[in-house]
C-alpha positions as CSV (number, residue, x, y, z in Angstrom):
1,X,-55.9,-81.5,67.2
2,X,-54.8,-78.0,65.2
3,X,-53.5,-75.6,67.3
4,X,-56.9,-73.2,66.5
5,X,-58.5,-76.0,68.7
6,X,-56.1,-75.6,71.2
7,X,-56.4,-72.1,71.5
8,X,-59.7,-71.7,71.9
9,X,-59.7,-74.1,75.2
10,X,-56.9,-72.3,76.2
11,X,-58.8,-71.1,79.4
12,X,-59.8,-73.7,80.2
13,X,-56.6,-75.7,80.1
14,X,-55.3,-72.9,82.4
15,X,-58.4,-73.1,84.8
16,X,-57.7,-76.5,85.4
17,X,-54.0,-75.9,86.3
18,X,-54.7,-73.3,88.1
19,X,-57.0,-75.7,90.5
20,X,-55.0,-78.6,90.3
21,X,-51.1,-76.5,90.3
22,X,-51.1,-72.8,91.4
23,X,-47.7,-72.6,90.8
24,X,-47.0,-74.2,87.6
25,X,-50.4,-71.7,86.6
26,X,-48.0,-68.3,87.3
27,X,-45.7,-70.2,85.5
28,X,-47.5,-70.7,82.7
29,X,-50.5,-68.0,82.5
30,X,-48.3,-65.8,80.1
31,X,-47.1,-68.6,77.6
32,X,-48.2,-68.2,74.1
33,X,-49.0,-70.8,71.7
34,X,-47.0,-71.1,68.7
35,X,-47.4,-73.7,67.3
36,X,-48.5,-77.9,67.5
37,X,-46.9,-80.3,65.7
38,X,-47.0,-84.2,65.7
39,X,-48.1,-83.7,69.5
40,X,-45.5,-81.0,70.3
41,X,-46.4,-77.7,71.9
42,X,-44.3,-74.9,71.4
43,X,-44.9,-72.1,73.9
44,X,-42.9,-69.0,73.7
45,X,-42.6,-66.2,76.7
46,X,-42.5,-62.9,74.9
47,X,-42.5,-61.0,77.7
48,X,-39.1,-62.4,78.8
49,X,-37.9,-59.7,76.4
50,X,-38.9,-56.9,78.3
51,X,-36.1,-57.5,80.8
52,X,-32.9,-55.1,80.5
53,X,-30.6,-57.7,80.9
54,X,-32.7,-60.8,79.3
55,X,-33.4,-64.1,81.0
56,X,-33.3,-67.7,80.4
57,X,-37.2,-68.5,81.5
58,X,-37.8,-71.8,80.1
59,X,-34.4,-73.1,82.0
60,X,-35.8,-72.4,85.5
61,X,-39.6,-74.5,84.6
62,X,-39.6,-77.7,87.0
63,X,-39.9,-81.0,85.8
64,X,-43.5,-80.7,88.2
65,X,-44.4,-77.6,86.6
66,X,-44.2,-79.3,82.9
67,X,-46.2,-82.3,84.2
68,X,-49.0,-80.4,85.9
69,X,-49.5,-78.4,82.5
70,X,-50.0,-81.6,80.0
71,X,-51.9,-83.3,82.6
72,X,-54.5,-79.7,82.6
73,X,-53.9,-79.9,78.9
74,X,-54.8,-83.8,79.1
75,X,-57.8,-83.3,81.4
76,X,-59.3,-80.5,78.7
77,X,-58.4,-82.2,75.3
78,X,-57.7,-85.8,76.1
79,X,-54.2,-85.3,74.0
80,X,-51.0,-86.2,75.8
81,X,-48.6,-83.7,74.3
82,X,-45.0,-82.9,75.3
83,X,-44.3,-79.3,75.5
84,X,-41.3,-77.6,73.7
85,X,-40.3,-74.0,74.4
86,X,-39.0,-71.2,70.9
């Protein structure tokens, strides 16, 4: 899978976790793609940078919340990927 592919199920990926993981879904509504390699998906949170004092998003996603977005992803693509944050 290229990460094109990727992106244009996107939606879909986040329909599913938004049925299946509310949460994990505001956690992740905002990521952007940057990039798949070798089954590794980088997401980035740009708009992390719009806060004065910066923040550390990636270090308060749950171990749940990771899960519940490559099972979406799984349920969409039928790739297992592990996710990876730039």
């Amino acid at each position: 899978m290229e990460l094109i592919e990727l992106k244009a199920v996107w939606n879909d990926v986040l329909d599913e976790l938004e049925r299946e993981a509310r949460v994990a879904w505001l956690v992740f509504f905002d990521a952007r793609l940057v990039s798949l390699q070798d089954d590794l998906l980088t997401l980035d949170f740009l708009d992390r940078n719009k806060l004065a004092a910066g923040h550390d998003f990636e270090s308060h996603i749950s171990e749940l919340q990771l899960i519940a977005l490559r099972s979406a992803i799984t349920a969409i693509t039928g790739k297992n990927l592990e996710i990876g944050f730039s």
